[in-house]
Every structure is written in C-alpha cells, then in structure tokens.
N, CA and C atoms as a LAMMPS dump frame, in Angstrom:
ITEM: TIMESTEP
0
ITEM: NUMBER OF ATOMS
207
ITEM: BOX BOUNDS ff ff ff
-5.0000000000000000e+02 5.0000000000000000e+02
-5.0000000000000000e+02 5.0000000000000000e+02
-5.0000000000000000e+02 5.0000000000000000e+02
ITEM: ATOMS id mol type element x y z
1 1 1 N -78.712 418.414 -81.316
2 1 2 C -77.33 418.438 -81.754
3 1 3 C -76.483 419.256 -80.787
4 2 1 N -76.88 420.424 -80.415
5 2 2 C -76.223 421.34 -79.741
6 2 3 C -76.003 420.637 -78.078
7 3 1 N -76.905 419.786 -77.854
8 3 2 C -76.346 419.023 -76.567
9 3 3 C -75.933 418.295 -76.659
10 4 1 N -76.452 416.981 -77.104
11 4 2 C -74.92 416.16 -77.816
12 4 3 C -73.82 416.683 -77.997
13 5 1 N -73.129 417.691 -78.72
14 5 2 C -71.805 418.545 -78.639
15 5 3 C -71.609 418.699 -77.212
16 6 1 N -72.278 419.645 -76.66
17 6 2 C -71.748 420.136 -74.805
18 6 3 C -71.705 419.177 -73.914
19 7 1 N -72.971 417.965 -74.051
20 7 2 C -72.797 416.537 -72.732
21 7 3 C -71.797 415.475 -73.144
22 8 1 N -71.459 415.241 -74.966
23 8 2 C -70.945 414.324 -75.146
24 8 3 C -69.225 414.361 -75.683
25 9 1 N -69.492 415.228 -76.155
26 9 2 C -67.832 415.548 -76.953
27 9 3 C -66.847 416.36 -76.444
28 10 1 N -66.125 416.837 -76.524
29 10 2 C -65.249 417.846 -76.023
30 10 3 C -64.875 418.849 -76.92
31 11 1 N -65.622 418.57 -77.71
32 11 2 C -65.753 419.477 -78.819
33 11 3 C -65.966 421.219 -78.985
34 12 1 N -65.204 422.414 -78.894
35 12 2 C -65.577 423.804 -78.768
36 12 3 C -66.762 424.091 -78.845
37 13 1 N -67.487 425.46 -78.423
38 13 2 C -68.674 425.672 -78.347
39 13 3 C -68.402 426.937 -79.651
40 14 1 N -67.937 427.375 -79.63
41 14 2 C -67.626 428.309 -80.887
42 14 3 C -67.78 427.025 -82.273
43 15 1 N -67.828 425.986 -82.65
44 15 2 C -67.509 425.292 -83.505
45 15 3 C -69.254 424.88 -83.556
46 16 1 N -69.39 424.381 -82.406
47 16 2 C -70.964 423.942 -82.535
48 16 3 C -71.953 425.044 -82.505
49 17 1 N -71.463 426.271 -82.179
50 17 2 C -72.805 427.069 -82.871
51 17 3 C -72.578 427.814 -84.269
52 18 1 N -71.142 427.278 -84.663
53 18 2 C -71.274 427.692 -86.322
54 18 3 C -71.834 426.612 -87.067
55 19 1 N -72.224 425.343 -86.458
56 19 2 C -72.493 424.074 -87.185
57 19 3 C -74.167 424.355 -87.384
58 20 1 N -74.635 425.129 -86.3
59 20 2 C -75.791 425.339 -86.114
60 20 3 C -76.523 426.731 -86.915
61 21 1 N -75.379 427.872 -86.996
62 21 2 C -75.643 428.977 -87.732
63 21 3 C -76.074 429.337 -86.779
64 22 1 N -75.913 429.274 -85.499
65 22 2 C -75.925 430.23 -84.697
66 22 3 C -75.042 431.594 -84.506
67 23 1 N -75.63 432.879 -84.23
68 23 2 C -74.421 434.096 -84.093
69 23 3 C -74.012 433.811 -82.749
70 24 1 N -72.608 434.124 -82.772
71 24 2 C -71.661 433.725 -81.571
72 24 3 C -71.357 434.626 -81.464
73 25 1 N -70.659 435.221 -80.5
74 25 2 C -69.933 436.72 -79.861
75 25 3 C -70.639 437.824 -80.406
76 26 1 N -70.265 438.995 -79.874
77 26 2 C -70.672 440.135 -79.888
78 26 3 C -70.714 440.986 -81.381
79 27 1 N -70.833 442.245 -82.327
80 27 2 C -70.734 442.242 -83.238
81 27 3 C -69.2 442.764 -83.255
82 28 1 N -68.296 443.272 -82.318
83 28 2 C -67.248 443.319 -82.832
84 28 3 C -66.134 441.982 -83.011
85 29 1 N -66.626 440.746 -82.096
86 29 2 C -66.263 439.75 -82.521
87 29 3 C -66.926 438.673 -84.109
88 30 1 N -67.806 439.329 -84.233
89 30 2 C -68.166 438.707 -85.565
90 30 3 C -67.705 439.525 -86.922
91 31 1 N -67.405 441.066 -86.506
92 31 2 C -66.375 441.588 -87.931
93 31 3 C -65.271 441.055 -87.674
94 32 1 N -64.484 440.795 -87.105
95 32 2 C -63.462 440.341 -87.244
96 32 3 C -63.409 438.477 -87.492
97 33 1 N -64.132 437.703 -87.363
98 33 2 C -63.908 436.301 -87.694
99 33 3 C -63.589 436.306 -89.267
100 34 1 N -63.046 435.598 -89.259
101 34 2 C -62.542 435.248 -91.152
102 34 3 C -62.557 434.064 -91.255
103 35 1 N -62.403 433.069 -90.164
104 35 2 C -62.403 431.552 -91.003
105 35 3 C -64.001 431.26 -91.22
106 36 1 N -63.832 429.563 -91.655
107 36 2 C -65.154 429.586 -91.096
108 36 3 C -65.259 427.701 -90.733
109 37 1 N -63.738 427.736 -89.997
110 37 2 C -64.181 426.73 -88.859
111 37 3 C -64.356 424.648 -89.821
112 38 1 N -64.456 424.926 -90.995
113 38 2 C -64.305 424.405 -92.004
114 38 3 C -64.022 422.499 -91.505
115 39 1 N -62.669 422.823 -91.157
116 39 2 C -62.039 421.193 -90.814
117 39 3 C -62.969 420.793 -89.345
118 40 1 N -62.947 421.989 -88.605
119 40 2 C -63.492 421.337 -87.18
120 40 3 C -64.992 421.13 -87.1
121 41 1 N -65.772 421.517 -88.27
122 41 2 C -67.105 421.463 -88.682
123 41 3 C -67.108 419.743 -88.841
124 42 1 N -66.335 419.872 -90.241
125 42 2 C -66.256 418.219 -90.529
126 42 3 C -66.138 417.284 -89.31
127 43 1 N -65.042 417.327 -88.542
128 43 2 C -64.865 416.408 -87.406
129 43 3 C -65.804 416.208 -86.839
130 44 1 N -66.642 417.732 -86.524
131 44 2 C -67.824 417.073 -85.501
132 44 3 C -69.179 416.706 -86.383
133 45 1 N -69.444 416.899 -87.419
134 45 2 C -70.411 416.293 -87.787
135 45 3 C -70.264 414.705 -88.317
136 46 1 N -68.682 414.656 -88.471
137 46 2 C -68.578 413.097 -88.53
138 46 3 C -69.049 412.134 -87.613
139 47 1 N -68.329 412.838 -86.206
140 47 2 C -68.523 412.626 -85.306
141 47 3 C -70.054 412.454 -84.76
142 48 1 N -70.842 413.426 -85.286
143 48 2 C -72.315 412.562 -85.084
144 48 3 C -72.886 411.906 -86.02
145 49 1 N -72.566 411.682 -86.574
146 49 2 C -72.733 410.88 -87.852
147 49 3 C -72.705 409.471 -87.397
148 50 1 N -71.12 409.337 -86.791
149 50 2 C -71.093 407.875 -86.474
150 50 3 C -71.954 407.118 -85.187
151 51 1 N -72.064 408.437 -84.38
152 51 2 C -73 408.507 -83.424
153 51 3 C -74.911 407.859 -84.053
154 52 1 N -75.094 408.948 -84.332
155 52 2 C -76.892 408.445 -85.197
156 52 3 C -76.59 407.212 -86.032
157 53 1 N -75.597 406.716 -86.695
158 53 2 C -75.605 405.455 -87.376
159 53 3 C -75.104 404.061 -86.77
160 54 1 N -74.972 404.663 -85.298
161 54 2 C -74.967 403.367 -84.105
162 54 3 C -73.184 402.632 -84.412
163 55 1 N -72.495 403.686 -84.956
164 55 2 C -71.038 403.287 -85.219
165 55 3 C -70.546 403.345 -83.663
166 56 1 N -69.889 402.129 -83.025
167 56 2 C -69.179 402.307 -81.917
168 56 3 C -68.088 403.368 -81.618
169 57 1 N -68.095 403.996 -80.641
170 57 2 C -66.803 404.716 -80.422
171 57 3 C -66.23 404.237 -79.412
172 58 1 N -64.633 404.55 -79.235
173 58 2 C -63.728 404.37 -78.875
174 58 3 C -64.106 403.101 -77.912
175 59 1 N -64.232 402.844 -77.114
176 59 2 C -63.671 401.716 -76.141
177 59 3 C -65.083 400.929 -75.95
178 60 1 N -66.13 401.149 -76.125
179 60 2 C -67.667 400.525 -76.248
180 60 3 C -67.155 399.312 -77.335
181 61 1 N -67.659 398.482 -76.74
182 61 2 C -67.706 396.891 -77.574
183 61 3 C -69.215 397.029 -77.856
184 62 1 N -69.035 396.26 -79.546
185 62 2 C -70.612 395.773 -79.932
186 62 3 C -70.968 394.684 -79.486
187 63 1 N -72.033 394.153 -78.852
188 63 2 C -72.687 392.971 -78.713
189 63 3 C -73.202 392.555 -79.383
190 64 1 N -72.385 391.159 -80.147
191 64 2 C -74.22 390.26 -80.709
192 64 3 C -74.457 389.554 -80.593
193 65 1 N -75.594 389.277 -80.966
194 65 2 C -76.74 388.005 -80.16
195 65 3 C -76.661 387.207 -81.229
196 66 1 N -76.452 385.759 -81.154
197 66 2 C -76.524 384.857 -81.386
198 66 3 C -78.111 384.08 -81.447
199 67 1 N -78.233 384.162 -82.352
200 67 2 C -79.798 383.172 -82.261
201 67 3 C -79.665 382.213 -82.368
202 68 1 N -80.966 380.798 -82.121
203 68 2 C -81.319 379.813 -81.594
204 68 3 C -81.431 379.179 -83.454
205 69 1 N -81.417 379.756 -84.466
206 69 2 C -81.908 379.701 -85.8
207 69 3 C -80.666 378.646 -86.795
C-alpha cells in the first residue's frame, strides 16, 4: 500500500502513513497534530479500492474481447 501511494498517486506522505498507523514526525510534531486526516484518508483508500477492483482510472480504456461463442 505504502508504495502504491509514493509510485502511483500524488497523494501526501503524511496521509499515507496515517492510513498505515504509522508514527510520522518527531514527538513534538505528534503533540501538536489534532486532526486526523479523516477526508484525505477516504480519498486515498477509495482510490485503492478502485485500483484492487480493476476499476479504470482516468484516461485507461477497458478492453473487451469478443468471443467466437
């Protein structure tokens, strides 16, 4: 998941290691966080979602094959 996010999306890296529950920044950057990233969580797990369920994105055409049947 965490490479999929960095090779494929443009998606923040702060966003994909809260998706992961990874600790991010230092501990004085983690007392101070208060959100928790919430909407941009959703986007990207939609976002692989449609990915693992072979949903086309943006400009990729589906091909299908026509059988002989």
């Amino acid at each position: 998941m965490r490479d999929f996010i960095a090779e494929q999306t443009d998606f923040d890296r702060d966003t994909a290691e809260m998706i992961l529950a990874h600790t991010a920044g230092n501990a004085v950057e983690r007392a101070y966080r208060r959100g928790d990233l919430m909407e941009k969580r959703r986007r990207v797990m939609e976002y692989y979602s449609d990915y693992a369920c072979g949903k086309p994105q943006g400009k990729v055409i589906q091909l299908k094959i026509h059988s002989s049947d």
